[in-house]
OpenMM code with the backbone's topology and positions (N, CA, C; nanometers):
from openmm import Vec3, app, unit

residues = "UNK UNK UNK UNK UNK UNK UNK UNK UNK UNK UNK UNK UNK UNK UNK UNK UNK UNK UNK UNK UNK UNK UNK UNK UNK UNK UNK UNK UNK UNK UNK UNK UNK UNK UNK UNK UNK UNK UNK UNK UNK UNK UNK UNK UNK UNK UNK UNK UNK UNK UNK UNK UNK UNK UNK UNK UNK UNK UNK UNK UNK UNK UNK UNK UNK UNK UNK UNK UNK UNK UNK UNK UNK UNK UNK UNK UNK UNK UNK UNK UNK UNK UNK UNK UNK UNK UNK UNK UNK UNK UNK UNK UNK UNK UNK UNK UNK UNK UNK UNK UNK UNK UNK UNK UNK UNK UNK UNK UNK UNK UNK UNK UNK UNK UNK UNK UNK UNK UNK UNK UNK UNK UNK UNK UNK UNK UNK UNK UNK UNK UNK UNK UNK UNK UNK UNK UNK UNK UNK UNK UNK UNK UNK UNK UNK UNK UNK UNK".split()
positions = [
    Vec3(-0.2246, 6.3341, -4.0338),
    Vec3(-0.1050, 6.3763, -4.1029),
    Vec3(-0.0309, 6.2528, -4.1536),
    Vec3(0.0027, 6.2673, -4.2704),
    Vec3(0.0532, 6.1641, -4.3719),
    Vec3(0.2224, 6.1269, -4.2747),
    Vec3(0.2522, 6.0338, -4.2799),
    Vec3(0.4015, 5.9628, -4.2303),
    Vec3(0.5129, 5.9564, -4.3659),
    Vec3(0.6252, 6.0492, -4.3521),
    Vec3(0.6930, 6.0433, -4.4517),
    Vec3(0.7612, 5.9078, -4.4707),
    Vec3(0.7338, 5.8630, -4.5820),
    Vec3(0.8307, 5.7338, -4.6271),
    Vec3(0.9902, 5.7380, -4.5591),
    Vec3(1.0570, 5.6197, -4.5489),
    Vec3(1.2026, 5.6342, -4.4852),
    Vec3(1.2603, 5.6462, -4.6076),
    Vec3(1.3764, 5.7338, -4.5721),
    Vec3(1.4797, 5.7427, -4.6680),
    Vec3(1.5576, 5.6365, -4.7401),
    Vec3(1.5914, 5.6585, -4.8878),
    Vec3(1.6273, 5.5250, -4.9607),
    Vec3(1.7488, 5.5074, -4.9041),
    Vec3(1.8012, 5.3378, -4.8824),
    Vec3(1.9324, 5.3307, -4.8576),
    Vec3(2.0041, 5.3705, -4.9977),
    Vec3(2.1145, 5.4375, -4.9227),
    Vec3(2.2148, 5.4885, -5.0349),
    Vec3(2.3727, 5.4628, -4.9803),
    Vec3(2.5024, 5.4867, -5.0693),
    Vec3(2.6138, 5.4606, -5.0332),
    Vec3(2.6395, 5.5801, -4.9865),
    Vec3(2.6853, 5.6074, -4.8943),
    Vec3(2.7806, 5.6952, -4.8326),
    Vec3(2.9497, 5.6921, -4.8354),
    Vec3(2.9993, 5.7790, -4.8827),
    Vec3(3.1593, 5.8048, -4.9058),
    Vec3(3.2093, 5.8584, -4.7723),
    Vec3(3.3250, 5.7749, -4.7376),
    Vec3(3.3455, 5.6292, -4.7973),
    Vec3(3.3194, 5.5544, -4.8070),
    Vec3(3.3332, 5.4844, -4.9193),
    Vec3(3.2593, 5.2970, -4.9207),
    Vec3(3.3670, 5.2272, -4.8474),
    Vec3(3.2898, 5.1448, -4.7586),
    Vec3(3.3289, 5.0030, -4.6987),
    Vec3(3.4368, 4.9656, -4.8068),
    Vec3(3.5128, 4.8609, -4.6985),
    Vec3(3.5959, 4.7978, -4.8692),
    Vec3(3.5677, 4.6830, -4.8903),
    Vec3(3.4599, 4.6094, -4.8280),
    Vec3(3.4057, 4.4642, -4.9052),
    Vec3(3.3266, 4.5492, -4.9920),
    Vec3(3.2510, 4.6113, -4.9529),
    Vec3(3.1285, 4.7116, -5.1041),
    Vec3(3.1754, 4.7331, -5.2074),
    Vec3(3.3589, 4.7986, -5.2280),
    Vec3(3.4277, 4.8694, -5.3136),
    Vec3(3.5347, 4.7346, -5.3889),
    Vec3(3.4956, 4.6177, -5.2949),
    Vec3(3.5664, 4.5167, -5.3451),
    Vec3(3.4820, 4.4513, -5.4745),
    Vec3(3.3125, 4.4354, -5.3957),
    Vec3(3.2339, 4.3089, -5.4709),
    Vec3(3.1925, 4.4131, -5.6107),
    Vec3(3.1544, 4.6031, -5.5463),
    Vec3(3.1437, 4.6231, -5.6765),
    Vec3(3.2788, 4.6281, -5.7565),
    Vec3(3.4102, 4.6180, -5.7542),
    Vec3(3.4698, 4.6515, -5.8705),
    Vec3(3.4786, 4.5138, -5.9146),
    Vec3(3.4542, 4.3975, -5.8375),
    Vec3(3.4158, 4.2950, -5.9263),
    Vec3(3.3034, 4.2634, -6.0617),
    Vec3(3.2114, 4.3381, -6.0068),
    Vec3(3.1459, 4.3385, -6.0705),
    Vec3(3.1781, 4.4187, -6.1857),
    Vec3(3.1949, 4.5253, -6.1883),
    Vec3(3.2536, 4.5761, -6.3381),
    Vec3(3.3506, 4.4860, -6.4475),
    Vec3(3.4412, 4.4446, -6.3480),
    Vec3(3.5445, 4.3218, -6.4406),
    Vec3(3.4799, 4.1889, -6.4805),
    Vec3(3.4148, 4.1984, -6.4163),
    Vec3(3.2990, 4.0623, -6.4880),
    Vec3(3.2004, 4.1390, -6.5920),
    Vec3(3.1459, 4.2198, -6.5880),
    Vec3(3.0734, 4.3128, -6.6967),
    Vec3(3.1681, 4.3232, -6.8105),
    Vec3(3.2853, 4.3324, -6.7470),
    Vec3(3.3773, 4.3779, -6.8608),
    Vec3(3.4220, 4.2847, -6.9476),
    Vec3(3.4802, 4.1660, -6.8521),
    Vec3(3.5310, 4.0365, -6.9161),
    Vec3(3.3658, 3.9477, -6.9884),
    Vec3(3.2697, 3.9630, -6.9390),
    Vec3(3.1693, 3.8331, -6.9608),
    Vec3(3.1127, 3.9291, -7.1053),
    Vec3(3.0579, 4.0624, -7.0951),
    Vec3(3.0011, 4.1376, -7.2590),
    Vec3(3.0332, 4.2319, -7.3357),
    Vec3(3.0791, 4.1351, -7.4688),
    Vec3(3.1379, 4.2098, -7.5780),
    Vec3(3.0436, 4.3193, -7.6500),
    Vec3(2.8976, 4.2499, -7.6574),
    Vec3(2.8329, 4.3439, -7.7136),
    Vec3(2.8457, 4.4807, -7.6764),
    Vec3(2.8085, 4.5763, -7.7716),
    Vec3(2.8263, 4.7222, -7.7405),
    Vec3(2.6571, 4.7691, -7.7302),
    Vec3(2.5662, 4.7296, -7.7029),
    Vec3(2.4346, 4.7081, -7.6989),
    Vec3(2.4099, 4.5909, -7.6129),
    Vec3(2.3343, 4.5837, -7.4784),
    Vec3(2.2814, 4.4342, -7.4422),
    Vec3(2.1926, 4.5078, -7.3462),
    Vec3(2.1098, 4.4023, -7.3099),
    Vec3(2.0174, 4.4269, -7.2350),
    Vec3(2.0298, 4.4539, -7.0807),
    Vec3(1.9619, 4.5355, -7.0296),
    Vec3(1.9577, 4.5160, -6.8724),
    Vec3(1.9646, 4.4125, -6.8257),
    Vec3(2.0065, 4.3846, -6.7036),
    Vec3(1.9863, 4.3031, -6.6269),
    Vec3(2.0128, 4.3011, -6.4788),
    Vec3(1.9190, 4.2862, -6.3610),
    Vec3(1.9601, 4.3014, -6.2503),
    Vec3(2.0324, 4.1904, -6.1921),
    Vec3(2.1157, 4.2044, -6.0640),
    Vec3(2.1649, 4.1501, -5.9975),
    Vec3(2.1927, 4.1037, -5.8148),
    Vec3(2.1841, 3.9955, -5.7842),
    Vec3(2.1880, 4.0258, -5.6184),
    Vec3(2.2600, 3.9144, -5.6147),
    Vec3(2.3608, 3.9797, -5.5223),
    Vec3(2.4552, 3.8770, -5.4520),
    Vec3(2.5957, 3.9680, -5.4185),
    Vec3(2.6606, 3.8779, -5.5335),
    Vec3(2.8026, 3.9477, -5.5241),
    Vec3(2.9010, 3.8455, -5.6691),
    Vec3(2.9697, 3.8693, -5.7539),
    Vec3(2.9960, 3.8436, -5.8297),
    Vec3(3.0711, 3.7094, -5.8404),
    Vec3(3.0486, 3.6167, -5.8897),
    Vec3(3.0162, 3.4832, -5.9017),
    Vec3(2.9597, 3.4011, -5.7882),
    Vec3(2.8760, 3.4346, -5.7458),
    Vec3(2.7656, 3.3617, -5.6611),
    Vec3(2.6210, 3.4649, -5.6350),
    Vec3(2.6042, 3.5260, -5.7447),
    Vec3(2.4850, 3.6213, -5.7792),
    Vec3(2.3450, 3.5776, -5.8258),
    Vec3(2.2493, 3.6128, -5.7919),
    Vec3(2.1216, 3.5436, -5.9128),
    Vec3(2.1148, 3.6810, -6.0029),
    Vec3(2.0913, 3.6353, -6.1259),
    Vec3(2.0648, 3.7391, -6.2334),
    Vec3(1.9233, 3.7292, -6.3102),
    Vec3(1.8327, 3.8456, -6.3143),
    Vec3(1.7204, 3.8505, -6.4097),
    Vec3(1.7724, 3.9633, -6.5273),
    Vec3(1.7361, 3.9316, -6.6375),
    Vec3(1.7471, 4.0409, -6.7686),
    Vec3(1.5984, 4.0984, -6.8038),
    Vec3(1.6415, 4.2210, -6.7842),
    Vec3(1.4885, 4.2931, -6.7879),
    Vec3(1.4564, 4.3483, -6.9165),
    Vec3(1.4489, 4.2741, -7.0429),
    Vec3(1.4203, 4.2959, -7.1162),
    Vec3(1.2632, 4.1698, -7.2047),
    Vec3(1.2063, 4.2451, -7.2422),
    Vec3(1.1384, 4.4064, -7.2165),
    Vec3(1.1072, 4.4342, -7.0623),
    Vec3(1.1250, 4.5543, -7.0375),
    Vec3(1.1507, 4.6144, -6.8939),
    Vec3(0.9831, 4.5363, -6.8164),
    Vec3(1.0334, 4.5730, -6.7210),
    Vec3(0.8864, 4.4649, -6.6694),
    Vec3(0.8215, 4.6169, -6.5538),
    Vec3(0.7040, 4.5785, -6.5368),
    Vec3(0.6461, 4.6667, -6.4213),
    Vec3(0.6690, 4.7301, -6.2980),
    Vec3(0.6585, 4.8126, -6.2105),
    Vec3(0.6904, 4.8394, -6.1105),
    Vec3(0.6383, 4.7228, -5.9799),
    Vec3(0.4993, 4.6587, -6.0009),
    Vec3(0.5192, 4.5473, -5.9237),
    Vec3(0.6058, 4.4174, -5.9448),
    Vec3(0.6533, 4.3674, -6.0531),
    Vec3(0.7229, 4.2869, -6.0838),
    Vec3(0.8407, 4.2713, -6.0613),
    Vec3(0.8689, 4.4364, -6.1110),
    Vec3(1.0493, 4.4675, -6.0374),
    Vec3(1.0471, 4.4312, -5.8752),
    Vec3(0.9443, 4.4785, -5.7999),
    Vec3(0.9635, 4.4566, -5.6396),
    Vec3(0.9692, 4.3221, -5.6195),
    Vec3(0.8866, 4.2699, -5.6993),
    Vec3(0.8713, 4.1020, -5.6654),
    Vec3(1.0228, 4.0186, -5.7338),
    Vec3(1.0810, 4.0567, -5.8370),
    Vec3(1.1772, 4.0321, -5.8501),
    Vec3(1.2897, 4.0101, -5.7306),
    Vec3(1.3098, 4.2051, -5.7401),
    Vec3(1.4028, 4.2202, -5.6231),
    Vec3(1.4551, 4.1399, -5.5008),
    Vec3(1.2927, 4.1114, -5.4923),
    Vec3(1.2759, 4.0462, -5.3317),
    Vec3(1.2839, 3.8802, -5.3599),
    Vec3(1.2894, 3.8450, -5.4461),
    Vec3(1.3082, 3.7022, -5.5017),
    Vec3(1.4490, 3.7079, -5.5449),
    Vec3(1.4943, 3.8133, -5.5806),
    Vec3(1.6445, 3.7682, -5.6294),
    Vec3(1.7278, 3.7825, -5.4717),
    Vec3(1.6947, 3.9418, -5.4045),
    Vec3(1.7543, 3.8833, -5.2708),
    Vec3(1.7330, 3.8226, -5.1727),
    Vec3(1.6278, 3.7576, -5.1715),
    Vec3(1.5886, 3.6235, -5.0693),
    Vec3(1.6874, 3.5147, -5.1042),
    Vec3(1.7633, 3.4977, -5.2463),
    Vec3(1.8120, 3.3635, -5.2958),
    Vec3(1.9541, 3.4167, -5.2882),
    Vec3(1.9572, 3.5519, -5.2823),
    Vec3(2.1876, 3.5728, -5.2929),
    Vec3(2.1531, 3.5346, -5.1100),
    Vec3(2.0687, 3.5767, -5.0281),
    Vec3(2.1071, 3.5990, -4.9205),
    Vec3(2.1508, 3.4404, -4.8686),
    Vec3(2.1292, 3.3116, -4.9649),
    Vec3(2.1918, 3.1954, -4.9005),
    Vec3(2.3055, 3.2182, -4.9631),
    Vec3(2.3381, 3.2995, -5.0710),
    Vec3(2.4739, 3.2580, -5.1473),
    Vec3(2.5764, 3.3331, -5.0877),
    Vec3(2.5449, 3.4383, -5.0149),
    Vec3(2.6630, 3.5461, -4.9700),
    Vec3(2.6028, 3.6286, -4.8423),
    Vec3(2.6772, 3.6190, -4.7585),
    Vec3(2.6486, 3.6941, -4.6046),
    Vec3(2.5833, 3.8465, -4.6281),
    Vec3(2.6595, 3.9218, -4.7455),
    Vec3(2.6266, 4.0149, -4.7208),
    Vec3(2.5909, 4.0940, -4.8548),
    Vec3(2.4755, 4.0369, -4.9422),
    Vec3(2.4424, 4.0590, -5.0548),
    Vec3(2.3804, 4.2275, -5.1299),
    Vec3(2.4365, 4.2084, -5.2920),
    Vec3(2.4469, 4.3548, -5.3272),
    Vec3(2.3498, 4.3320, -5.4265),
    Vec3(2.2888, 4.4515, -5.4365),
    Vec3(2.1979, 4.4488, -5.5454),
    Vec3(2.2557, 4.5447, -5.6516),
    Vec3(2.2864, 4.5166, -5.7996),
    Vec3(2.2952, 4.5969, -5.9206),
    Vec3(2.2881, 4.5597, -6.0208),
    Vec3(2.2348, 4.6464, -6.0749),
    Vec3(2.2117, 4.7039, -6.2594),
    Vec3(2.2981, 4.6730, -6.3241),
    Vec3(2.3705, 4.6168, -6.4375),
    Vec3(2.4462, 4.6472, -6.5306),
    Vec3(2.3276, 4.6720, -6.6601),
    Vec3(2.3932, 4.7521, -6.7388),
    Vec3(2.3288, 4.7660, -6.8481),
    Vec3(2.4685, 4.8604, -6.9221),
    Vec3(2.4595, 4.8800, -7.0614),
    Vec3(2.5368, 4.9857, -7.1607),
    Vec3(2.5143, 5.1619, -7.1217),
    Vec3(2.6058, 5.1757, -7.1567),
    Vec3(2.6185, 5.3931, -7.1368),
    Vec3(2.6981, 5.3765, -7.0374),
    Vec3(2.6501, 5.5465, -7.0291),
    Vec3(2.7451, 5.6132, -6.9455),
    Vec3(2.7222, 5.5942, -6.7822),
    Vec3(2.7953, 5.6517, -6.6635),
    Vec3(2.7916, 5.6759, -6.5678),
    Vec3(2.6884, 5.7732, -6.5603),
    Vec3(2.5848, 5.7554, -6.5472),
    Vec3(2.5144, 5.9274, -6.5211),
    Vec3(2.3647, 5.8581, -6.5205),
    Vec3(2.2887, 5.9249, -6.4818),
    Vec3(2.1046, 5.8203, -6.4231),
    Vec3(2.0506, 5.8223, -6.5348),
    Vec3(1.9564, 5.7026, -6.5551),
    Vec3(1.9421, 5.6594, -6.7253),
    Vec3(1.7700, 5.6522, -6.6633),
    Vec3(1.6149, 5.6159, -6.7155),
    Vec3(1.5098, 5.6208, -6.7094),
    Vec3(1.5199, 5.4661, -6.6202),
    Vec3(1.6129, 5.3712, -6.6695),
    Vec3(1.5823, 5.2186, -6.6246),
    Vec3(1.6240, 5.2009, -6.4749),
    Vec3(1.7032, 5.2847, -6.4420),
    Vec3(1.8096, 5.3204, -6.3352),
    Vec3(1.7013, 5.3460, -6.2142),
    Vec3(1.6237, 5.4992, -6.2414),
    Vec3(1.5099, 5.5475, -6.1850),
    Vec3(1.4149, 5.4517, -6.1537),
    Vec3(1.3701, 5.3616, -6.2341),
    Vec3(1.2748, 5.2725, -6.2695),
    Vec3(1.2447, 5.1226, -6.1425),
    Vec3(1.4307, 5.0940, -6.0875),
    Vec3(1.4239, 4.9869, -6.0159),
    Vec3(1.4826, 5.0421, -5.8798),
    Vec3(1.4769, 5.1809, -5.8365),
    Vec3(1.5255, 5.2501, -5.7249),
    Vec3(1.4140, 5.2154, -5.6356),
    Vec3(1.2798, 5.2242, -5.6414),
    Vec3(1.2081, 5.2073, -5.5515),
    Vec3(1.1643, 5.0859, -5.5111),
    Vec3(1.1574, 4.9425, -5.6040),
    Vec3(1.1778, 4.8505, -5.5785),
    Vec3(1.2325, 4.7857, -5.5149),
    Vec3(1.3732, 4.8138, -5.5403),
    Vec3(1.5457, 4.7649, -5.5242),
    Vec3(1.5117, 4.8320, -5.3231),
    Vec3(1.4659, 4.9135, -5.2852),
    Vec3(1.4597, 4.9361, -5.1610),
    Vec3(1.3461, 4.9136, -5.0833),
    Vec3(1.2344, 4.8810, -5.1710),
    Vec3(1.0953, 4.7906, -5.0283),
    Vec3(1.1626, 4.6638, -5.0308),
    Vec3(1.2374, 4.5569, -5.1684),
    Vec3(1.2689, 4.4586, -5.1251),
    Vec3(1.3553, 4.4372, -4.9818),
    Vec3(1.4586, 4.5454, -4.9996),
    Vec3(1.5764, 4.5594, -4.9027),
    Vec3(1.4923, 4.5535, -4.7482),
    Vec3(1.3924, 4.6331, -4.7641),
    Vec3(1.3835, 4.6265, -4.6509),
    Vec3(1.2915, 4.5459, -4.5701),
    Vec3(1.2049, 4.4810, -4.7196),
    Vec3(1.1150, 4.3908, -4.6878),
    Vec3(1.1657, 4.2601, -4.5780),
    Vec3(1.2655, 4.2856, -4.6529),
    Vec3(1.3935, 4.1453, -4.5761),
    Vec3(1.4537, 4.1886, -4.4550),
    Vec3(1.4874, 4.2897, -4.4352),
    Vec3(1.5336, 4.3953, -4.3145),
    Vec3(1.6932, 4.4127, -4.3474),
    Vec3(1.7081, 4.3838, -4.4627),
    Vec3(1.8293, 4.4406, -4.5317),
    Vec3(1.8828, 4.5695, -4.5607),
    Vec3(1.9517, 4.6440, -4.5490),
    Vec3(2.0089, 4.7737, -4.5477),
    Vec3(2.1212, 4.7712, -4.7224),
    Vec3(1.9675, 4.7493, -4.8667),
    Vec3(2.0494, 4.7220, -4.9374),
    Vec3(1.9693, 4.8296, -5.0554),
    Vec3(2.0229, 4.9254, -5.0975),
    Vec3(1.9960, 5.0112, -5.2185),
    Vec3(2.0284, 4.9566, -5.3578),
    Vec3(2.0733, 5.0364, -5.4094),
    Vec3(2.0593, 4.9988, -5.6037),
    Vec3(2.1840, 5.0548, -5.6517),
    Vec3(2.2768, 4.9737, -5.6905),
    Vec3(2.3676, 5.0072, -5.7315),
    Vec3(2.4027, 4.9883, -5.9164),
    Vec3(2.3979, 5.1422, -5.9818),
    Vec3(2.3994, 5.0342, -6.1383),
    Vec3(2.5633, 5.0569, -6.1752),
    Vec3(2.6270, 4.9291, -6.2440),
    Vec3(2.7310, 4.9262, -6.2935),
    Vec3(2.7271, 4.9370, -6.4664),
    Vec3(2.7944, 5.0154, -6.5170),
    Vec3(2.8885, 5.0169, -6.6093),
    Vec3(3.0123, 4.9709, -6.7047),
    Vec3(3.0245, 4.9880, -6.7838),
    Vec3(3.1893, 4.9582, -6.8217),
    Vec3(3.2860, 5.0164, -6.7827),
    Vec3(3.2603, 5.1514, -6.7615),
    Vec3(3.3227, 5.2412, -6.7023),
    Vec3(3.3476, 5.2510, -6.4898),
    Vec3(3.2247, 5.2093, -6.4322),
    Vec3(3.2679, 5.1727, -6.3310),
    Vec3(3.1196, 5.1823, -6.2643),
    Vec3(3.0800, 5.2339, -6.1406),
    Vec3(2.9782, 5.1955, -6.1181),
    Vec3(2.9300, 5.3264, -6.0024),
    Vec3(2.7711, 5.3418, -5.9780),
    Vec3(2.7405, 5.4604, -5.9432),
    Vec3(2.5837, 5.4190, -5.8225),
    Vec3(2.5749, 5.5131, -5.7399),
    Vec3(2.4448, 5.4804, -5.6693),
    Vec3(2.3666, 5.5869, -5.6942),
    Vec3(2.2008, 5.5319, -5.7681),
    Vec3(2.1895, 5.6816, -5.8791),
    Vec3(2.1472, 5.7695, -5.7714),
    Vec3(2.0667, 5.7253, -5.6207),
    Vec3(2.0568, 5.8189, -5.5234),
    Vec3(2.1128, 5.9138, -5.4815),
    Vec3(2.2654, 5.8738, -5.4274),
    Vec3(2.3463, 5.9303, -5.3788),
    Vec3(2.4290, 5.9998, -5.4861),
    Vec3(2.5035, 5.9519, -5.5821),
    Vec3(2.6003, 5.9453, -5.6479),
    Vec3(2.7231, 5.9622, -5.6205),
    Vec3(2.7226, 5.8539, -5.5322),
    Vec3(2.8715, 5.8355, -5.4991),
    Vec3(2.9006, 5.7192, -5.6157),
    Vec3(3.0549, 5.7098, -5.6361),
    Vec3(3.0359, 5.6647, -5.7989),
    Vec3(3.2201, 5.6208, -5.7915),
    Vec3(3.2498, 5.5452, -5.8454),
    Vec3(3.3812, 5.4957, -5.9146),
    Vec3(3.4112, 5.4726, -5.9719),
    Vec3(3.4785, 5.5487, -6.0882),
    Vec3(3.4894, 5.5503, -6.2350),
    Vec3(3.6732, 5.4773, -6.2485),
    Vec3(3.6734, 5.4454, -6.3890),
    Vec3(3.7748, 5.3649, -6.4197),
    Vec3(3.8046, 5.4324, -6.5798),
    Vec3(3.9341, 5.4500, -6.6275),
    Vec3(3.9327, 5.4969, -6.7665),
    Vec3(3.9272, 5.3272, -6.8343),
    Vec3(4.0427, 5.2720, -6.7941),
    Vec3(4.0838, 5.1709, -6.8211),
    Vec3(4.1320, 5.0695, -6.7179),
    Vec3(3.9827, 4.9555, -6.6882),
    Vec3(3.9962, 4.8376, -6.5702),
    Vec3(4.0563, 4.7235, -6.6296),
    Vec3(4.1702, 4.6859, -6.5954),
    Vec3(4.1729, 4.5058, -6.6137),
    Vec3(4.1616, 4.4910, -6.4841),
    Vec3(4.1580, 4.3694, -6.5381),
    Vec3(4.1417, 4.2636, -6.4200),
    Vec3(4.2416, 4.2196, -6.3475),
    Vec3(4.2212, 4.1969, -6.2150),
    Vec3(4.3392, 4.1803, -6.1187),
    Vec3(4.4233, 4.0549, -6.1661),
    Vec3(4.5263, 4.0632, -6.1345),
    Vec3(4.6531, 3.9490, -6.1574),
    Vec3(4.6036, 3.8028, -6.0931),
    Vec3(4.5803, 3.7088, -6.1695),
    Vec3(4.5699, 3.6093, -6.1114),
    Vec3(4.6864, 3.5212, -6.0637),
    Vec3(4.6666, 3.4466, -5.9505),
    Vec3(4.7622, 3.3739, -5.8603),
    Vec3(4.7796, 3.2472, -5.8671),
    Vec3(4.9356, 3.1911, -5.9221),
    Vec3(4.9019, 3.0103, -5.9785),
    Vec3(4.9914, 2.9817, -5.8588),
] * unit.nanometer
topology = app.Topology()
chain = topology.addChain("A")
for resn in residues:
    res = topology.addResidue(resn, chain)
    for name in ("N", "CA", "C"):
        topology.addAtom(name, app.Element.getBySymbol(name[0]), res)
């Protein structure tokens, strides 16, 4: 008898508030760093300005994405204690083909490492876990007040 695969890590509501911190960083850096209204994917691991970033354009394979994954979070895990993996790309809040595409990856890496880390894709609008869909939307984000 076949052994069912373990369940993907996913966010559970409520989010932590370092999780709800690094992702809404991440949106304000999506927001502030691309003007284009078109750009390419690109994944992410870490936490927002001390992240490694690959752009997956043209989209790359299902072994490549894993090998990615696991290469991008082997390298946040010196940059940040407690590293996030996500998507930004253009659209909406809602599961896109590319989204689907790095879910299964985004979680043998996690656990390859013994990390408890799923796939989170961000938006302009705010950001979503396409598993779960627990999700935090924004009409209109600025950016927090800076402190002189």
């Amino acid at each position: 008898m076949a052994v069912p695969p373990p369940p993907l890590p996913t966010l559970q509501a409520p989010v932590d508030r370092h999780t709800h911190v690094v992702l809404r960083a991440a949106v304000v850096e999506l927001v502030a760093a691309e003007r284009r209204r078109r750009f390419p994917t690109a994944v992410h691991a870490g936490a927002p300005g001390r992240c490694l970033r690959h752009v997956d354009d043209p989209p790359s394979g299902a072994g490549l994405r894993a090998d990615l994954a696991l290469a991008l979070l082997r390298g946040a895990a010196t940059l940040t204690p407690r590293p996030l993996l996500w998507l930004t790309r253009p659209g909406e809040l809602s599961p896109h083909d590319v989204d689907l595409r790095w879910v299964g990856p985004a979680a043998w890496a996690g656990r390859a490492l013994g990390l408890d880390v799923g796939l989170v894709v961000v938006t302009r609008r705010g950001w979503f876990d396409p598993v779960s869909d627990v999700r935090r939307e924004w009409r209109r984000l600025r950016p927090p007040p800076t402190t002189r």
